[in-house]
VOPAGU-2260 file (C-alpha; in pm, 1 decimal, decimal comma):
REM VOPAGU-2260
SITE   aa  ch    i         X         Y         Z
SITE  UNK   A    0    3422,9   -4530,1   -3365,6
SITE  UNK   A    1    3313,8   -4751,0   -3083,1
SITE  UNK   A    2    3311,3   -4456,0   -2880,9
SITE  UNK   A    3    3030,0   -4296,2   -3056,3
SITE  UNK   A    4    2815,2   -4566,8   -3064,7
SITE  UNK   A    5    2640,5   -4524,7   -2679,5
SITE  UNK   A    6    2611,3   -4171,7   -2774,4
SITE  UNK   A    7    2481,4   -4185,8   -3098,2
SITE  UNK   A    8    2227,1   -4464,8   -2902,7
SITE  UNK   A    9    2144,9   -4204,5   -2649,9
SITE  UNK   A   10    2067,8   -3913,1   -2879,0
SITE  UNK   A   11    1810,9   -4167,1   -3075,5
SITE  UNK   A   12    1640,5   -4235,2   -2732,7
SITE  UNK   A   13    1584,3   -3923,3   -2664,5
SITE  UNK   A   14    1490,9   -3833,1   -3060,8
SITE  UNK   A   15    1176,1   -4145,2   -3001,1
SITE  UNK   A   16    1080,4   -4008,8   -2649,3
SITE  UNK   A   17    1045,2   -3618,6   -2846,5
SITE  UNK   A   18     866,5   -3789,5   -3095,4
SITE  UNK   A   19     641,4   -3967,5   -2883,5
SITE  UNK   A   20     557,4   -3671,7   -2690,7
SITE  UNK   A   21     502,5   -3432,9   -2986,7
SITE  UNK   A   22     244,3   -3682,0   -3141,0
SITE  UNK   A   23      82,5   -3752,5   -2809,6
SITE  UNK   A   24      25,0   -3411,9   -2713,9
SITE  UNK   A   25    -156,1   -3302,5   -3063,2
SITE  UNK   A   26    -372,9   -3587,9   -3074,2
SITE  UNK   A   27    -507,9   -3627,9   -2711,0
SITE  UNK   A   28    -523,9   -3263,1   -2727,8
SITE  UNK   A   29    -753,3   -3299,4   -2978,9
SITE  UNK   A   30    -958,6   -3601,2   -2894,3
SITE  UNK   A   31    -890,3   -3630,0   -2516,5
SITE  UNK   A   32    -737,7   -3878,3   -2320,4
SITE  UNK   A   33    -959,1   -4133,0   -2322,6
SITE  UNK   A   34   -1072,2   -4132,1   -2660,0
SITE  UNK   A   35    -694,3   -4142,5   -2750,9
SITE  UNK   A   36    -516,4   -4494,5   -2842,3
SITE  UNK   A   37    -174,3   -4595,1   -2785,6
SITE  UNK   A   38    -189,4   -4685,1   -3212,0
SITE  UNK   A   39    -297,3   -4367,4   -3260,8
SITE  UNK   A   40      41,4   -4261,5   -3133,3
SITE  UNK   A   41     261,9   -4484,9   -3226,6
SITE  UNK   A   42      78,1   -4439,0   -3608,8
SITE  UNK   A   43     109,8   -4054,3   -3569,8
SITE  UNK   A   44     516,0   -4096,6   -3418,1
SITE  UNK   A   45     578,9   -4336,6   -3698,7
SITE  UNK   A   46     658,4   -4662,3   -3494,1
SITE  UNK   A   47     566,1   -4938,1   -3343,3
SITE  UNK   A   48     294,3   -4970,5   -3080,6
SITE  UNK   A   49     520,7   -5198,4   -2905,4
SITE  UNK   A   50     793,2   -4944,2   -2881,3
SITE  UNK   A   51     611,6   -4705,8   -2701,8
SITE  UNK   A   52     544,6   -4885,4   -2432,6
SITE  UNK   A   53     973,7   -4927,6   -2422,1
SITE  UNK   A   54     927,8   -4557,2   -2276,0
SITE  UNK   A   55     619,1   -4511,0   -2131,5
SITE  UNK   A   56     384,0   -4700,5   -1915,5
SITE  UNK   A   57      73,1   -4619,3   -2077,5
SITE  UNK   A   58    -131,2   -4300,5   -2181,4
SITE  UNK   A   59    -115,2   -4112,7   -1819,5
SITE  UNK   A   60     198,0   -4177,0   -1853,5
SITE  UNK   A   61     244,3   -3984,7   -2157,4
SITE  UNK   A   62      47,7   -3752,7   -2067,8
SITE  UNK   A   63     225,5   -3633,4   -1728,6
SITE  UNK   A   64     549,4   -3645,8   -1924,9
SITE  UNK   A   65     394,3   -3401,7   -2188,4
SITE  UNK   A   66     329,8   -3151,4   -1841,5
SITE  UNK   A   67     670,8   -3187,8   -1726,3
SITE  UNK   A   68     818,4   -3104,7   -2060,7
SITE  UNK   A   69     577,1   -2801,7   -2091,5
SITE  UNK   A   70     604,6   -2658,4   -1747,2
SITE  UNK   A   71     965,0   -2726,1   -1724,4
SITE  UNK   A   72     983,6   -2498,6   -2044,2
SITE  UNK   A   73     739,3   -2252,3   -1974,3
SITE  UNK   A   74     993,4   -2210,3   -1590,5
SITE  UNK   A   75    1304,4   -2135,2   -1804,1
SITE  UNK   A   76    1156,6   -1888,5   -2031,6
SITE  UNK   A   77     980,4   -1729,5   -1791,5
SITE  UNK   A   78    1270,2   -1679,9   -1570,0
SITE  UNK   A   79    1448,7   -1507,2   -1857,3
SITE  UNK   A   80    1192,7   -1263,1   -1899,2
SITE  UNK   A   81    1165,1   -1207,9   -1503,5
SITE  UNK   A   82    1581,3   -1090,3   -1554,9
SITE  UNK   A   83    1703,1    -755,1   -1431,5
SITE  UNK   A   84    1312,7    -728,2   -1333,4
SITE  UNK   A   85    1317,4    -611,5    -915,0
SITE  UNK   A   86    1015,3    -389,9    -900,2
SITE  UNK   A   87     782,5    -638,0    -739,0
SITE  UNK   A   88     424,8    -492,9    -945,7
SITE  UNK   A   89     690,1    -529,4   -1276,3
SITE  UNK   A   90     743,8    -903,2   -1191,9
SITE  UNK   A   91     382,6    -980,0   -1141,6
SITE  UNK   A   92     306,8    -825,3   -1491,5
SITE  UNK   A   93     552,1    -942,6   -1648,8
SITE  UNK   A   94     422,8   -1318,3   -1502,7
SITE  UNK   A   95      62,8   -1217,9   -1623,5
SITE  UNK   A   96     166,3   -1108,7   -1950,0
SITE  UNK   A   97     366,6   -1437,7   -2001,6
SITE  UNK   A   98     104,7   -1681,9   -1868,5
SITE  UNK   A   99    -133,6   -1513,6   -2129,7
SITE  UNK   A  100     125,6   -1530,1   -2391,3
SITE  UNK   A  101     168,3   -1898,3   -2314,5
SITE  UNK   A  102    -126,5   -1977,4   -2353,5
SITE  UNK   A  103    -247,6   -1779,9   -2694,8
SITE  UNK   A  104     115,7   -1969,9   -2827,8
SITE  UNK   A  105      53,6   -2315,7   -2701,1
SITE  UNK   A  106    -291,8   -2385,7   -2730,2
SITE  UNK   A  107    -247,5   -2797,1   -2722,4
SITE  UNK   A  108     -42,3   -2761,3   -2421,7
SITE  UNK   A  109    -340,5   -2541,9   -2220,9
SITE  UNK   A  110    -605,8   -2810,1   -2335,9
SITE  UNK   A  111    -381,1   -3050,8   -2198,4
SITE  UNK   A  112    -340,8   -2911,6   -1891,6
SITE  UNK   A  113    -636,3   -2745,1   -1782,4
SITE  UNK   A  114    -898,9   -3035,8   -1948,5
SITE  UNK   A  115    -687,8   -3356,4   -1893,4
SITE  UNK   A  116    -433,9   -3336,7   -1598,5
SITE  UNK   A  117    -630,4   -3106,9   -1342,0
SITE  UNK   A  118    -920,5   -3422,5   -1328,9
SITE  UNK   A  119    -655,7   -3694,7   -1269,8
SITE  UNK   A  120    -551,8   -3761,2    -900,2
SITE  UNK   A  121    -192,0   -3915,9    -968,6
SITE  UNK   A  122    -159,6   -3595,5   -1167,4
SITE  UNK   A  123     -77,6   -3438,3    -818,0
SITE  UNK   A  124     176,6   -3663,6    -705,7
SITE  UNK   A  125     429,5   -3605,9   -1041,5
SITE  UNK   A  126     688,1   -3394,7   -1072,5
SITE  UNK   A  127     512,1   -3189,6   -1310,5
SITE  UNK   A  128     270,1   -3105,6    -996,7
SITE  UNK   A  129     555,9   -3025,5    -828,3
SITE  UNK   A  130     661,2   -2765,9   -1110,1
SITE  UNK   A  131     344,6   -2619,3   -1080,1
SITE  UNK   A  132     468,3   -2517,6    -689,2
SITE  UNK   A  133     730,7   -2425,9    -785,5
SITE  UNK   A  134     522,7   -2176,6    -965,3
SITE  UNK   A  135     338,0   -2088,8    -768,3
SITE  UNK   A  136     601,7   -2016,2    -474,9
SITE  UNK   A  137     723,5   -1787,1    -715,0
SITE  UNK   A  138     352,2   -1605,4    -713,1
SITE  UNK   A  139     347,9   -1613,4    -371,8
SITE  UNK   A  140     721,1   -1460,7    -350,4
SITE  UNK   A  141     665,4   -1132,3    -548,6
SITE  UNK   A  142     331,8   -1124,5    -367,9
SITE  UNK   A  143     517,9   -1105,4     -43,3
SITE  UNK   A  144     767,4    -917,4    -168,0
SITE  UNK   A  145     559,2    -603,5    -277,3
SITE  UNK   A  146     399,5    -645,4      98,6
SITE  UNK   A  147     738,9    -604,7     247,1
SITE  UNK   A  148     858,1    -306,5      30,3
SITE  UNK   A  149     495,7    -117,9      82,7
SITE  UNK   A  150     397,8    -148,8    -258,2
SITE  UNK   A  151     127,9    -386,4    -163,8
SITE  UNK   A  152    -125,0    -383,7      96,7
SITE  UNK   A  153     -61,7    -521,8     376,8
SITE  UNK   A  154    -343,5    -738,5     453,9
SITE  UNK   A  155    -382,9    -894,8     125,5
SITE  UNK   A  156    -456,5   -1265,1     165,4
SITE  UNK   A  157    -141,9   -1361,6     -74,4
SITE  UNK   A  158    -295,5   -1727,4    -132,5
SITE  UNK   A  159    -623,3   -1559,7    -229,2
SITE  UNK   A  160    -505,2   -1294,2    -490,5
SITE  UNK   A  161    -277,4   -1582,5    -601,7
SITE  UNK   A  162    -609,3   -1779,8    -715,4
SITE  UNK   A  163    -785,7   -1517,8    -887,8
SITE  UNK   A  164    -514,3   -1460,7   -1048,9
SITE  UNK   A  165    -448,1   -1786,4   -1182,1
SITE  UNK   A  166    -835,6   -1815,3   -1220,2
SITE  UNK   A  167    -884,0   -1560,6   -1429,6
SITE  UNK   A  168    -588,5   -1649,4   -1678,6
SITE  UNK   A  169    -717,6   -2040,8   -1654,0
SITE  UNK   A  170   -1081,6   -1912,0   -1700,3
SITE  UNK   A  171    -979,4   -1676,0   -2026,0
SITE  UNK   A  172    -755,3   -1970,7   -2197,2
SITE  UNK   A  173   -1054,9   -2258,7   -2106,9
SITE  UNK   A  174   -1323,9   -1976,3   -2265,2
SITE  UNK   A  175   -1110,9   -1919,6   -2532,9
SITE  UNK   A  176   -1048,9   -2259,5   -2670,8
SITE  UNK   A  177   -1376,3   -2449,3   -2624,2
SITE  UNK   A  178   -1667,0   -2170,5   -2573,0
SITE  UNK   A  179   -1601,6   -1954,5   -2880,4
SITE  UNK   A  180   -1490,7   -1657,0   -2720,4
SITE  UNK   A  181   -1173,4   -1697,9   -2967,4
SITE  UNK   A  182    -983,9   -1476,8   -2716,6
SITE  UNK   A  183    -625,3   -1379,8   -2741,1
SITE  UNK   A  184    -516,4   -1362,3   -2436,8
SITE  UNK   A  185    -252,2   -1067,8   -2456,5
SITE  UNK   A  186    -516,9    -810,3   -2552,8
SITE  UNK   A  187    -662,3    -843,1   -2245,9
SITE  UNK   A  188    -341,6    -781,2   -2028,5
SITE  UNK   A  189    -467,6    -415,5   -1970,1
SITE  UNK   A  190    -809,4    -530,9   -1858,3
SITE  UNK   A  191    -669,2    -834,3   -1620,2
SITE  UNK   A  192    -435,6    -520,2   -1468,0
SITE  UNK   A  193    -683,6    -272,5   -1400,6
SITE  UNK   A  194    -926,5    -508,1   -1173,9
SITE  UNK   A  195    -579,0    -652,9   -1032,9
SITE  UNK   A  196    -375,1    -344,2    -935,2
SITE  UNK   A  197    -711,5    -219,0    -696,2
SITE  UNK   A  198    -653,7    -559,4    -507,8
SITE  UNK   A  199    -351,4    -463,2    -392,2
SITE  UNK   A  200    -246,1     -67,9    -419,8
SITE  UNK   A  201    -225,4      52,9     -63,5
SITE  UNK   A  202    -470,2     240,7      48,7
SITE  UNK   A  203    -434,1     585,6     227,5
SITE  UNK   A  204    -568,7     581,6     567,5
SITE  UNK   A  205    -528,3     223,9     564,8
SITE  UNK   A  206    -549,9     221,6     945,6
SITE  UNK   A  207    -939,0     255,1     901,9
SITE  UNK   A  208    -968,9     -81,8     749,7
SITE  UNK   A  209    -766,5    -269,1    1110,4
SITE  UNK   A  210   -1082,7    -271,5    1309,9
SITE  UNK   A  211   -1270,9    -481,1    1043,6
SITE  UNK   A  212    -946,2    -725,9     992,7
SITE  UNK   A  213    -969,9    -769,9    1405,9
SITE  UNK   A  214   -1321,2    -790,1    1412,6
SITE  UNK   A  215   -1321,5   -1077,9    1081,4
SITE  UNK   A  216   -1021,9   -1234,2    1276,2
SITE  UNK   A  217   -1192,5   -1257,0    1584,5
SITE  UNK   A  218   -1537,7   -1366,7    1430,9
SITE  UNK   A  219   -1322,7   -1707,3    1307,3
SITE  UNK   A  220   -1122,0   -1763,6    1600,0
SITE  UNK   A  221   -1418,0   -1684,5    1867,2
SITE  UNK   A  222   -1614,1   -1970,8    1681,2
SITE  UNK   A  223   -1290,3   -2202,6    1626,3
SITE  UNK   A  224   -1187,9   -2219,3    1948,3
SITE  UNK   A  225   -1479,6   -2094,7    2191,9
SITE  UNK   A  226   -1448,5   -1760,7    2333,7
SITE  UNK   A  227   -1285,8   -1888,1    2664,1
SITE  UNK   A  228   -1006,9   -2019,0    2480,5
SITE  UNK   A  229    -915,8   -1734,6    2225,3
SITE  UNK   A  230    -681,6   -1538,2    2292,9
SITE  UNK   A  231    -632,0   -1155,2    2195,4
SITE  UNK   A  232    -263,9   -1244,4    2084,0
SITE  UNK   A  233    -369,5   -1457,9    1852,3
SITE  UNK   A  234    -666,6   -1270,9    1705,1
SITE  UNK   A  235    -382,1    -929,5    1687,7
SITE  UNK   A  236    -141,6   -1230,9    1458,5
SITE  UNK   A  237    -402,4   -1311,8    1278,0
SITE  UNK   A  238    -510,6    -953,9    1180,0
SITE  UNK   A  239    -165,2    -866,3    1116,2
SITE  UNK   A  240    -173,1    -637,3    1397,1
SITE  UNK   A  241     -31,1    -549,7    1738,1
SITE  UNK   A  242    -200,0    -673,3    2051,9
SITE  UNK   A  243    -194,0    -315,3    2139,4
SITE  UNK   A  244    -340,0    -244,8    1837,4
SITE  UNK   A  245    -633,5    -432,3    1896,8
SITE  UNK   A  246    -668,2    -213,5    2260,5
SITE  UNK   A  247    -630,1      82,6    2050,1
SITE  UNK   A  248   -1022,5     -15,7    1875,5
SITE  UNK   A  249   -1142,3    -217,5    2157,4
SITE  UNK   A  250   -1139,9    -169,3    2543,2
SITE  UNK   A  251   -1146,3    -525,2    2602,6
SITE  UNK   A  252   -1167,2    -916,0    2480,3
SITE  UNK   A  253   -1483,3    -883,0    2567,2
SITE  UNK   A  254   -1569,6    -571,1    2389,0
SITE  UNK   A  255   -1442,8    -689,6    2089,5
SITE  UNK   A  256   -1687,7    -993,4    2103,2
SITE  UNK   A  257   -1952,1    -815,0    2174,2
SITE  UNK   A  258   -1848,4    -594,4    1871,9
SITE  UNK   A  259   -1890,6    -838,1    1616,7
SITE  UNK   A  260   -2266,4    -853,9    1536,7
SITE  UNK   A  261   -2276,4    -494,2    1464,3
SITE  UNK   A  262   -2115,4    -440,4    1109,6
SITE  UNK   A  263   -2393,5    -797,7    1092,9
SITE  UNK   A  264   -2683,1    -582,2    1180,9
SITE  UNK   A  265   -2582,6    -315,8     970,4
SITE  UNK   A  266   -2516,8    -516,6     639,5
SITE  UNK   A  267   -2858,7    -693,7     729,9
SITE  UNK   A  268   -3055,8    -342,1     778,4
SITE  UNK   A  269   -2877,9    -258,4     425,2
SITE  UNK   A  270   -2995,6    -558,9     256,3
SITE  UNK   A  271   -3360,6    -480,9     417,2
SITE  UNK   A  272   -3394,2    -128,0     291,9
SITE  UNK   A  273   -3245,8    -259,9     -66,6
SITE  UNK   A  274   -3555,2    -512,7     -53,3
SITE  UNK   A  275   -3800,5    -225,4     -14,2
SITE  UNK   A  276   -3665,8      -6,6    -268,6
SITE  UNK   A  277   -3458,3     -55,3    -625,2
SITE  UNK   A  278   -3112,4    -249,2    -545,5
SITE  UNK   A  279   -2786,2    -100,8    -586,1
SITE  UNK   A  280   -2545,4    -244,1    -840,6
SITE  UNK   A  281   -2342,6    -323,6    -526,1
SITE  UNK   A  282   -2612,5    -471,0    -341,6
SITE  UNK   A  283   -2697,7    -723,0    -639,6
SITE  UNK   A  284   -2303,8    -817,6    -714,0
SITE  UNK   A  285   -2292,5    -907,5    -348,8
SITE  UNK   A  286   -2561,9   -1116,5    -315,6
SITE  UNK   A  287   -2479,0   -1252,7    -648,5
SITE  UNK   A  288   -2094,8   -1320,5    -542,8
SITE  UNK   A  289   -2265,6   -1465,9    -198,3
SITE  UNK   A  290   -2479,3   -1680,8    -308,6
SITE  UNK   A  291   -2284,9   -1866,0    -582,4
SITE  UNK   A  292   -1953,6   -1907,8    -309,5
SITE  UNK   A  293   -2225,8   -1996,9      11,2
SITE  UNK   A  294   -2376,2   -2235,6    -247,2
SITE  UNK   A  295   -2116,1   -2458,2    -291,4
SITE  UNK   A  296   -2078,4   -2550,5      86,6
SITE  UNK   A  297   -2461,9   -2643,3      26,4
SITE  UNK   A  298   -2453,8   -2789,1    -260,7
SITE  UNK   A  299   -2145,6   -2993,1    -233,1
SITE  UNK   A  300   -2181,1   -3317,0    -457,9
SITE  UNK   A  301   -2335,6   -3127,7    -768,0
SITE  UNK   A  302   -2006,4   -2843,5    -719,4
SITE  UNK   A  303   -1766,2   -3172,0    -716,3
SITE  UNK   A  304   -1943,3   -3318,1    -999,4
SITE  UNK   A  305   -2003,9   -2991,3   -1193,5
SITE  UNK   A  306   -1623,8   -2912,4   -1154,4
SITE  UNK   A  307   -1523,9   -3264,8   -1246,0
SITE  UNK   A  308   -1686,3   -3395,5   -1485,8
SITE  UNK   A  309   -1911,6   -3129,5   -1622,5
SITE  UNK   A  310   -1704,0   -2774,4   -1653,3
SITE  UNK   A  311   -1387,2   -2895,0   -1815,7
SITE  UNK   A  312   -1563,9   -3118,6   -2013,3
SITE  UNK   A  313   -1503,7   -2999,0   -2418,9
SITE  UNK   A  314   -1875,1   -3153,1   -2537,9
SITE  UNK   A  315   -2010,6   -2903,8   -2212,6
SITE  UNK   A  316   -1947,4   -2626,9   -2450,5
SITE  UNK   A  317   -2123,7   -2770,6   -2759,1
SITE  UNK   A  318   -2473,4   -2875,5   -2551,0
SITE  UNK   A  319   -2752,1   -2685,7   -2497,7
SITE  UNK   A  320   -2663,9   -2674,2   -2096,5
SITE  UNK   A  321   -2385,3   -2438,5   -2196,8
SITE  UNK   A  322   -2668,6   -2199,3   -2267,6
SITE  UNK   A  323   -2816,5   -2171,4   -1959,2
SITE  UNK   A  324   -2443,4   -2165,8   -1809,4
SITE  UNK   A  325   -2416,5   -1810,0   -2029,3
SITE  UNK   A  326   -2726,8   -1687,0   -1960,2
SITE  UNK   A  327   -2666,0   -1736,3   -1527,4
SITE  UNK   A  328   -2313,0   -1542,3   -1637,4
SITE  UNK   A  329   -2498,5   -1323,6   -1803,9
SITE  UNK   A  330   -2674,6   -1170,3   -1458,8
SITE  UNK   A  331   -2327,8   -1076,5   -1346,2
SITE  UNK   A  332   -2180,6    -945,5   -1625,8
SITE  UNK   A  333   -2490,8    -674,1   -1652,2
SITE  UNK   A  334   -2477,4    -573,6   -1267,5
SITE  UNK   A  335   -2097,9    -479,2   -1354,9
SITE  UNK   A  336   -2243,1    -283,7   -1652,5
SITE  UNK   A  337   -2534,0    -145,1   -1451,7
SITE  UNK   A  338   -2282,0     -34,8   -1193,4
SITE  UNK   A  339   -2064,1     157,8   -1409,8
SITE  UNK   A  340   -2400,0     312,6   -1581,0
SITE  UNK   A  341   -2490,6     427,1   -1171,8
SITE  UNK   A  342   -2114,8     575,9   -1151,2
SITE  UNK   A  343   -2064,2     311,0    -853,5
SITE  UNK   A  344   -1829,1      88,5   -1092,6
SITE  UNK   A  345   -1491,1     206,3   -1202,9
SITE  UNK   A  346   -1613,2     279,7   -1602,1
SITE  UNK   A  347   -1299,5     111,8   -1727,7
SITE  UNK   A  348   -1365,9    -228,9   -1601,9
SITE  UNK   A  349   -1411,9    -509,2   -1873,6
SITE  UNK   A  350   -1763,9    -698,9   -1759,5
SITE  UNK   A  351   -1621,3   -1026,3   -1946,8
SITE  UNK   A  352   -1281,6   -1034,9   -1758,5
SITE  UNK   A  353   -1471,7    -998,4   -1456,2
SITE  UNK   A  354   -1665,1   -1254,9   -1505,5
SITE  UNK   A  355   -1376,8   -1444,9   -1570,1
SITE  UNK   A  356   -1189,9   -1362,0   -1286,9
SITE  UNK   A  357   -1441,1   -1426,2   -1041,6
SITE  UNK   A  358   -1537,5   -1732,8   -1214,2
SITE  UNK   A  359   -1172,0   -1873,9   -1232,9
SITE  UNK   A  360   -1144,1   -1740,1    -821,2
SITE  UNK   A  361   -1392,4   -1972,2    -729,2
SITE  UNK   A  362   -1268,7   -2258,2    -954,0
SITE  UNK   A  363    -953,0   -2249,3    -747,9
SITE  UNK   A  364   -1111,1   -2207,9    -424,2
SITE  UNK   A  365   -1360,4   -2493,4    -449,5
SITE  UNK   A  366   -1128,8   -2697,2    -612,9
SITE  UNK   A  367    -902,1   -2686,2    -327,5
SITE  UNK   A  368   -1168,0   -2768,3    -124,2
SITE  UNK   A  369   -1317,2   -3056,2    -291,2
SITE  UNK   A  370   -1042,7   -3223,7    -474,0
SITE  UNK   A  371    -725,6   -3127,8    -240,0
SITE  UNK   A  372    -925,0   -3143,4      71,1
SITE  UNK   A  373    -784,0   -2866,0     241,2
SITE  UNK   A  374    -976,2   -2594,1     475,9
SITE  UNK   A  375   -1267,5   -2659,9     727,7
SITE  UNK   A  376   -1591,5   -2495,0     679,4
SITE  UNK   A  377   -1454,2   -2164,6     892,2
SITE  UNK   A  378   -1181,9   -2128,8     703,2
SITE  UNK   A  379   -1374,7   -2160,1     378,5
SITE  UNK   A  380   -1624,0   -1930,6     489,6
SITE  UNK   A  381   -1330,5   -1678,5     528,6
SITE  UNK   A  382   -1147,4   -1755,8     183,8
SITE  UNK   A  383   -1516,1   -1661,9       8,4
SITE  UNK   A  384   -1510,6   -1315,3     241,4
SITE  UNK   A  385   -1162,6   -1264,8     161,8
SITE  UNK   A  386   -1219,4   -1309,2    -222,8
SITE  UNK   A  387   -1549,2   -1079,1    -271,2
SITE  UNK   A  388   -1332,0    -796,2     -75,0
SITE  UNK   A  389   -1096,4    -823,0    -332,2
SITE  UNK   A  390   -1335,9    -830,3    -636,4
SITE  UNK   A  391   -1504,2    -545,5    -515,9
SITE  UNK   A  392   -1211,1    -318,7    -450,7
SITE  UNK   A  393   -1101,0    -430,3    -812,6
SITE  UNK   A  394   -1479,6    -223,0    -954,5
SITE  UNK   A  395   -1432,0      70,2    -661,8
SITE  UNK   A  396   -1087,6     249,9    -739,5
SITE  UNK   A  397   -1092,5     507,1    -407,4
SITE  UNK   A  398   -1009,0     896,7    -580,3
SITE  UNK   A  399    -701,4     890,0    -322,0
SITE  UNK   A  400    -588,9     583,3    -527,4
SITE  UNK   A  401    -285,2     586,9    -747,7
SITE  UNK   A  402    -493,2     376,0   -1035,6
SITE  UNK   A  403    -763,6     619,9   -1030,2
């Protein structure tokens, strides 16, 4: 009988702790973290304020034990549902589909995440951060993966299509739950697909798309390191090509640097002769996508603060700012429209979930950026080039393309 009695202890700890959690993660959920009180908690888990503070240091600490739980959870079932699954564009469906299902099923749990840990700094050092790698190695794996067995192209920026992915499933569930969209996220699993699957079908005569991946390459590393001390080696890595590719386009170093300006000129003579007559559909999305990435490096402190404290704020949605926030949406979501009207678009594309997705890439981008200070400004200016080449392959579907 004695026996029993540290197990029959144990199983009550962990009953409290379950408790504690369950009732912590409805209410701050629905009031938010700081409006939340420990007595609200211990009211709502049927104790003692004083005995949750036996388990838990205080309300971040709740909270980042809440994320562990979830993510931990959402990695097991996930993993089942990735089983007998090889086919790397099967596993990266099947990941969409779940992270959508997720979310429509644990509503709480995205609020949680998305408008409470993402604006906390200590939330990065926790192990539910580190689930969240975990994660998103596993992204990054079947991304690789489909490179390596041809069923991706192969100069797809894997960190890249990784954040609009993510962006446009974070962008969806944050529309969903405070803007009104009242979205379930499953229906639009089709929609997310067929802007996705452009990004990364290989493309025939891919070879014709090498001299621009040389000439971006060498744009960044020319103004990195000084011409002088680039080296063509470097620039062919880079590229993902041979050195002797990069002879095969360009006579010499020199040649290629004197290369660069021209696809400049030309996108500069383009923009001229749109100015003097009625822009394209394409012309307008790029200068739209342009202008709200190039922007941000401007207009740094309001992007931080905007991000921070104004974007993933719940009252945001329900103030007359939010408006204007539509209406500036708005612009883009009737280029996409007017684009499909002018036969440039891909008819099947969903304007909304295009919005979303470029909305939630740029989230990601900036907020690695900002918050996880990581790129200089050369390497940001080649994540935004890297990301409006993949939204606009995901409107243009090429008639040699398998997702025609």
């Amino acid at each position: 009988m004695d026996d029993q009695q540290p197990v029959k202890r144990e199983s009550q700890e962990r009953d409290r702790h379950e408790e504690i959690l369950l009732a912590a993660e409805e209410i701050i959920a629905r009031k938010g973290l700081a409006d939340t009180k420990i007595s609200e908690i211990a009211r709502a888990a049927g104790m003692a304020d004083s005995l949750i503070y036996q388990y838990f240091k205080g309300k971040k600490d709740i909270l980042f034990s809440i994320a562990e739980k979830r993510i931990q959870e959402f990695l097991i079932h996930l993993n089942h549902h990735l089983q007998g699954i090889q086919d790397p564009e099967s596993r990266l469906r099947k990941i969409i589909w779940y992270h959508l299902y997720n979310n429509d099923n644990h509503p709480a749990w995205v609020s949680l995440q998305l408008l409470e840990c993402r604006l906390l700094r200590e939330f990065y050092q926790t192990p539910a951060y580190s689930l969240i790698r975990t994660y998103s190695d596993m992204l990054l794996s079947i991304l690789k993966d489909g490179i390596n067995q041809g069923k991706f192209r192969s100069d797809i920026n894997t960190s890249v299509i990784r954040d609009i992915i993510w962006g446009t499933l974070d962008t969806e569930a944050i529309n969903s739950w405070l803007s009104g969209y009242k979205l379930k996220g499953t229906d639009d699993l089709e929609e997310i697909m067929n802007l996705i699957s452009p990004m990364l079908a290989p493309q025939n005569g891919e070879d014709l798309e090498k001299p621009e991946r040389i000439l971006m390459e060498a744009e960044r590393i020319f103004a990195e390191k000084g011409y002088a001390n680039a080296k063509v080696t470097e620039i062919a890595k880079a590229a993902r090509v041979s050195e002797g590719t990069v002879y095969e386009y360009f006579e010499s170093k020199e040649n290629l640097l004197l290369s660069i300006p021209i696809s400049h000129f030309k996108s500069l003579i383009r923009d001229l002769s749109d100015e003097m007559e009625p822009m394209t559909a394409w012309s307008r999305l790029r200068q739209f996508m342009n202008m709200h990435c190039c922007l941000a490096l401007i207009e740094r402190d309001f992007f931080k603060v905007f991000m921070a404290h104004i974007q993933l704020n719940r009252k945001f949605y329900k103030s007359n700012t939010f408006q204007y926030f539509e209406r500036y949406y708005s612009i883009l979501e009737s280029i996409v429209e007017s684009g499909k009207r002018e036969g440039l678009f891909c008819s099947g594309v969903n304007s909304r979930v295009f919005r979303f997705m470029f909305s939630g890439a740029f989230t990601y981008l900036a907020f690695r950026w900002f918050f996880l200070e990581r790129g200089d400004d050369f390497q940001k200016i080649h994540e935004i080039k890297e990301v409006i080449m993949s939204l606009s392959m995901a409107l243009y579907v090429s008639k040699n393309s398998k997702f025609a």
